[in-house]
N, C-alpha and C positions, 0 to 999 in steps of 0.2 A: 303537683305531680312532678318527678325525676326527669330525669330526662329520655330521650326517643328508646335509647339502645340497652336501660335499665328495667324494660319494658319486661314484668314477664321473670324477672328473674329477685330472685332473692337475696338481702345483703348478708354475707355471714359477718360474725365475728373471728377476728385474728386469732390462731391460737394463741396461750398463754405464753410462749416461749420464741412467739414472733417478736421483733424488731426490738422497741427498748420496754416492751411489756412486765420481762422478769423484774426489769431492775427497776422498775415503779414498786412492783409489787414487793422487790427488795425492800423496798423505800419505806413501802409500808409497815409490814410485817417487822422486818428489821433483820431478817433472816430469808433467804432462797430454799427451798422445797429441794433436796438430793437430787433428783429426775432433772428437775429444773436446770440445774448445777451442768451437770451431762451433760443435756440438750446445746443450750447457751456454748459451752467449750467445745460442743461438737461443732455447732454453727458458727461459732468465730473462727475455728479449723479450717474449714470447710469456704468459708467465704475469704481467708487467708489463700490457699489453694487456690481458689475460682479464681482470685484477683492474678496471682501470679501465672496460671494460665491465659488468663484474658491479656494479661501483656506481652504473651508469646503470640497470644493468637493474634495482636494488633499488630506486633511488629512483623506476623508471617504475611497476612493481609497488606501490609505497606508494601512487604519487599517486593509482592503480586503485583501490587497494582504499579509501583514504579516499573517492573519486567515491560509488563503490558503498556505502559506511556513511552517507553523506550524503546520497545516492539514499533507501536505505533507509529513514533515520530522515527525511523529507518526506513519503515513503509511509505511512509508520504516520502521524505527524500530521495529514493526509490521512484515514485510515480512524480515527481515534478522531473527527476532526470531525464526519466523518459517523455515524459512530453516536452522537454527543451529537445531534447532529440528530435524528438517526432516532427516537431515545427522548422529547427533546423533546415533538417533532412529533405522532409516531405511539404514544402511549401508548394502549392499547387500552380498557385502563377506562374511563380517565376522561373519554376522548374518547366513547366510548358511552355515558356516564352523562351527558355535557354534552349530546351527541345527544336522549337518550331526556328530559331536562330540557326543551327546549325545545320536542320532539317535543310533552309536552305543555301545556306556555305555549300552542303555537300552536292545538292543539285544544281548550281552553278558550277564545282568544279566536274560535274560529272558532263555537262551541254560541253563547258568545253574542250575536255577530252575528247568528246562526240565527235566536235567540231575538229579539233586536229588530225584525229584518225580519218576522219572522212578527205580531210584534205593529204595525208599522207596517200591514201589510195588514192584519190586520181591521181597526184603527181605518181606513183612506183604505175600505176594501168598505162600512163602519159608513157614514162621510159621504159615498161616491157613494149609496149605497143611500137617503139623507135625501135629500140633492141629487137624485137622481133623484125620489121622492115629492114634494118641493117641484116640482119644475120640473114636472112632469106633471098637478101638483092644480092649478097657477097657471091665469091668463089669457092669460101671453103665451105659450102654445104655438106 
């Protein structure tokens, strides 16, 4: 038995004007049949034609697929930029530990602003509080 996929079906025979058939049969006879003649010139036409089309069509297929590898390789260059950025930029430690650093620079300068204002007021409450006693014990009320 054939094999799995021959299963079922039936084998033809090549036409007479397929592949190197004629020219056997040239071989034989010693002569080509008119039709025969035709066919053959038409087929070697024909597969002349095919052939010069198939190397258009392979080189429009290259120039495709080099766009597309060239497309491709922009696009990754592209997304590796941006993830150097991204890692850069957005490092999460250390950008919250620069954060939480300055967080407290600014809270330490802000106590002790606190603290001088507070001390500025009592000492100006100290000297209105004099200023006021002087100005009210005086003469020129």
């Amino acid at each position: 038995m054939g094999c799995w996929r021959s299963f079922g079906r039936r084998r033809r025979k090549p036409a007479p004007w397929v592949g190197g058939t004629l020219r056997k049969r040239k071989r034989k006879n010693g002569r080509l049949p008119a039709r025969g003649l035709h066919v053959l010139s038409k087929i070697e036409e024909e597969t002349q034609v095919s052939r010069a089309t198939q190397g258009e069509q392979d080189n429009y297929e290259m120039q495709v697929r080099a766009a597309n590898i060239v497309r491709a390789g922009e696009s990754l260059m592209k997304l590796v930029s941006d993830l150097k950025q991204f890692l850069i930029l957005n490092v999460f430690p250390s950008v919250n530990e620069a954060i939480n650093q300055r967080n407290q620079q600014l809270r330490s300068l802000q106590e002790e602003c606190d603290k001088k204002l507070i001390a500025l007021r009592d000492e100006i409450s100290i000297n209105l509080y004099e200023l006021e006693e002087e100005y009210y014990s005086s003469r020129y009320k």
